[in-house]
C-alpha positions in Angstrom: 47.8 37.6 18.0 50.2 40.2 17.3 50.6 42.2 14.1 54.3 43.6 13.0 55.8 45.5 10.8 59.5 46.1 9.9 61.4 49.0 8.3 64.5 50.9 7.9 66.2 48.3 6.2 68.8 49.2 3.6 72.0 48.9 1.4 75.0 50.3 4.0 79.2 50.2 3.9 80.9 48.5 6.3 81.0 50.4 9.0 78.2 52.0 9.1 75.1 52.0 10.9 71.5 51.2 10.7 68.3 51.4 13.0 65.3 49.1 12.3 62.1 49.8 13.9 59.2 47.2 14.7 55.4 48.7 14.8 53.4 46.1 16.8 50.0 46.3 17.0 47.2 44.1 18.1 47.6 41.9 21.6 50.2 43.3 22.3 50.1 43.1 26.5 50.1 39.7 26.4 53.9 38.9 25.2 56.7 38.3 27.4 59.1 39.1 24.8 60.3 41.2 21.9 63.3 40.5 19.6 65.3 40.8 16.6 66.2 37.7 13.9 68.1 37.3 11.1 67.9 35.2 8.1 70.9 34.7 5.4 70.7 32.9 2.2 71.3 29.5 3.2 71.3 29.5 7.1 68.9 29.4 9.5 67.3 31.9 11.6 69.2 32.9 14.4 68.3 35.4 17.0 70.5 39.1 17.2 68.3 40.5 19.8 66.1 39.8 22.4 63.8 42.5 25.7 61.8 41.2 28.3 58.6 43.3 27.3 58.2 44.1 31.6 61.2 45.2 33.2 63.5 45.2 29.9 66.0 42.7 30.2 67.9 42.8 27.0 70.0 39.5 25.8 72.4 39.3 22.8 73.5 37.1 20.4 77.3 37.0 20.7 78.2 38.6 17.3 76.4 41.4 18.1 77.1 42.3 21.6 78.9 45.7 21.8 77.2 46.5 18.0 73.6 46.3 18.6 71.3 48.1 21.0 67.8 46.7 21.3 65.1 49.0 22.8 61.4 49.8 23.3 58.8 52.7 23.4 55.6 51.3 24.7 54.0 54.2 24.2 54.5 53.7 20.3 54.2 50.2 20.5 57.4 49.8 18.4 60.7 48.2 18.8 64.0 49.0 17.6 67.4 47.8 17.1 70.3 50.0 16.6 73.0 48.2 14.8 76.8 50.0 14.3 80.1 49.1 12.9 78.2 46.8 10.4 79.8 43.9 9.1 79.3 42.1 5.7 78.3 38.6 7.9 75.6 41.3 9.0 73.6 41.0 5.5 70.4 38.9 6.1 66.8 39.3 5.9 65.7 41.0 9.5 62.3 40.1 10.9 60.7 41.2 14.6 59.3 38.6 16.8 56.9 38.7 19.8 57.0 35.6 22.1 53.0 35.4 23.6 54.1 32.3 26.2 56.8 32.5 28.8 59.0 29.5 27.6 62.5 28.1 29.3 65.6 27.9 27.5 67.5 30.4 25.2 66.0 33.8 24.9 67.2 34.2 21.6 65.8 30.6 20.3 63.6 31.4 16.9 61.2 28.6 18.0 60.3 30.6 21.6 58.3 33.2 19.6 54.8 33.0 17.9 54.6 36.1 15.7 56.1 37.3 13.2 56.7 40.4 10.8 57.7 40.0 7.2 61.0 41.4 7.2 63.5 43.9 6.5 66.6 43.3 4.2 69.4 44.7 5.3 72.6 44.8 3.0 76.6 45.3 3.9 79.2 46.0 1.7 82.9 45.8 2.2 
């Protein structure tokens, strides 16, 4: 299993800019992939961002693309994402994901992913 940890959530204007980090810990050579969810009030999980663990293919939800920058430092064992120009349809709880099987379909499909962290909220005001 893999342990994570969010932070670096927060209350930001539109237009701004956040970057959320991910401390992984635990088996952590044994995932395939790393990304970045996002829960609001009401809808379900969707993915925002998505690395191959080897090699660092990157793969981003559509709403995102040009916004968010998803990145790794092994030797830290943490993952980012770098989110700019935030937009209010940007408010949702953010959790970090590790996906310990190599599964087909969507890279950014919630169910491909087996651990979890607890979340960071992040908040955008107009």
């Amino acid at each position: 299993q893999v342990q994570l940890v969010e932070s670096g959530g927060g209350s930001v204007q539109a237009g701004g800019s956040l970057r959320l980090s991910c401390a992984a810990s635990g088996s952590i050579g044994g995932t395939y992939f790393m990304g970045w969810f996002r829960q609001a009030p009401g809808k379900e999980r969707e993915g925002v961002a998505v690395i191959a663990t080897a090699g660092g293919r990157t793969y981003y939800a559509d709403s995102v693309k040009g916004r968010a920058t998803i990145s790794q430092d092994n030797g830290k064992n943490t993952l980012y994402l770098q989110m700019n120009t935030l937009k209010p349809d940007d408010t949702a709880m953010y959790y970090c994901a590790a996906a310990l099987r190599y599964s087909i379909g969507s890279r950014l499909d919630p169910s491909n992913f087996d651990s979890w962290g607890q979340g960071t909220q992040v908040t955008v005001s107009s």
